[in-house]
C-alpha positions in Angstrom: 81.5 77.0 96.0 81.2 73.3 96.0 84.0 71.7 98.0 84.9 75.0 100.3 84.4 75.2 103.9 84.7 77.7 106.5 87.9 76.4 108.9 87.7 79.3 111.2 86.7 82.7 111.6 88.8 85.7 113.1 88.4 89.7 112.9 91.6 91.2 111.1 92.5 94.5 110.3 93.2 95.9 106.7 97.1 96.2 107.9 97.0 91.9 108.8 95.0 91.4 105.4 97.3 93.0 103.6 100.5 90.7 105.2 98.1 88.0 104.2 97.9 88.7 100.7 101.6 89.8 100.4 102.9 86.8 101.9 100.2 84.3 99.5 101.3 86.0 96.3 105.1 86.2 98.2 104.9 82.5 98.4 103.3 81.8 95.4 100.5 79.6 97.2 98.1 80.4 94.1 98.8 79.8 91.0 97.1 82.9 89.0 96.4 85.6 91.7 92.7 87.2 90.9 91.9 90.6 89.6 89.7 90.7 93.0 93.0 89.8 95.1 95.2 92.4 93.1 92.6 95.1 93.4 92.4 94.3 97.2 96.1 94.6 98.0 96.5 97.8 95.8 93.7 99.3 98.1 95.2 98.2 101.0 98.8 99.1 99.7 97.2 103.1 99.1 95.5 103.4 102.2 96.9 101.7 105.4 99.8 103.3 106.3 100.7 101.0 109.8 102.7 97.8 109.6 100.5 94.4 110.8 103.1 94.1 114.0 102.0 97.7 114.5 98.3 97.3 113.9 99.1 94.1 116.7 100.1 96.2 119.3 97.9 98.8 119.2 95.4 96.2 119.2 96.4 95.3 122.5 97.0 98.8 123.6 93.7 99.3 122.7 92.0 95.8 124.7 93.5 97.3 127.8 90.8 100.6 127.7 87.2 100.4 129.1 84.0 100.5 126.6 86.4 99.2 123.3 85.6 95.7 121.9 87.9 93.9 119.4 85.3 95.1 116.5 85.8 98.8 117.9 89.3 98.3 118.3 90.2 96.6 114.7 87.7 99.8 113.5 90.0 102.3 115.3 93.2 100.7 113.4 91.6 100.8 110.3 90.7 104.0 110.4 92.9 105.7 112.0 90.7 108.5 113.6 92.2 111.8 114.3 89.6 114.1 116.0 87.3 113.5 119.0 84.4 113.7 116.2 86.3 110.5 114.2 86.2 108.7 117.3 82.7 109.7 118.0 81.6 108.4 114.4 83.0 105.2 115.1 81.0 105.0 118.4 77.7 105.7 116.9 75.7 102.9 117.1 77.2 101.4 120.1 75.7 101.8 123.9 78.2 103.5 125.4 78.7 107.0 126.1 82.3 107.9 125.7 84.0 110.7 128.2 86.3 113.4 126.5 88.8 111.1 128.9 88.3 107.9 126.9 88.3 109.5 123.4 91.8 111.6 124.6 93.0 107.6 125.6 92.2 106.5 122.6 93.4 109.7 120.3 96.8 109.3 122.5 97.3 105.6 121.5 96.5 106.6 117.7 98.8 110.0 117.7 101.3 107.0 119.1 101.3 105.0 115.7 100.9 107.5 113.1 103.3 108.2 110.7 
């Protein structure tokens, strides 16, 4: 891509991407929107089912608990897990151990924003 350059970099989840894309095509900053672009927010429109201001707070909700990351947290929004083995999965390769404490603190602040 000649003429492109990286301006900054910052972790997102799905919910923020797709406000992103809504609010590009909303505001027509592109002329022609892509068939990659309208593939991506018709995924996004199926399968996240919390609003970005949502997927913002929980994000801090979730900053506030010992052994989460912002990589684990924006994970946790994405995916929304529901059972102590969800959370587990999304653990996996990480170094910490989680207590059936932390995975009940983090089940309580998902159970909070799902719909």
């Amino acid at each position: 891509m000649i003429g492109k350059k990286i301006l900054e970099e910052k972790l997102i989840t799905m919910a923020e991407a797709k406000e992103i894309l809504e609010k590009i095509i909303e505001e027509k900053k592109v002329q022609e929107v892509s068939y990659v672009t309208k593939q991506t927010l018709d995924y996004l429109k199926k399968f996240i089912k919390i609003s970005a201001e949502d997927a913002r707070k929980m994000f801090e909700e979730l900053m506030k608990l010992d052994k989460i990351n912002e990589r684990i947290a924006i994970k946790i929004i994405d995916l929304m897990p529901r059972t102590p083995e969800e959370v587990r999965a999304i653990y996996a390769k990480e170094i910490y151990v989680l207590t059936k404490e932390d995975i009940d603190k983090i089940l309580n602040i998902v159970y909070k924003y799902l719909k």
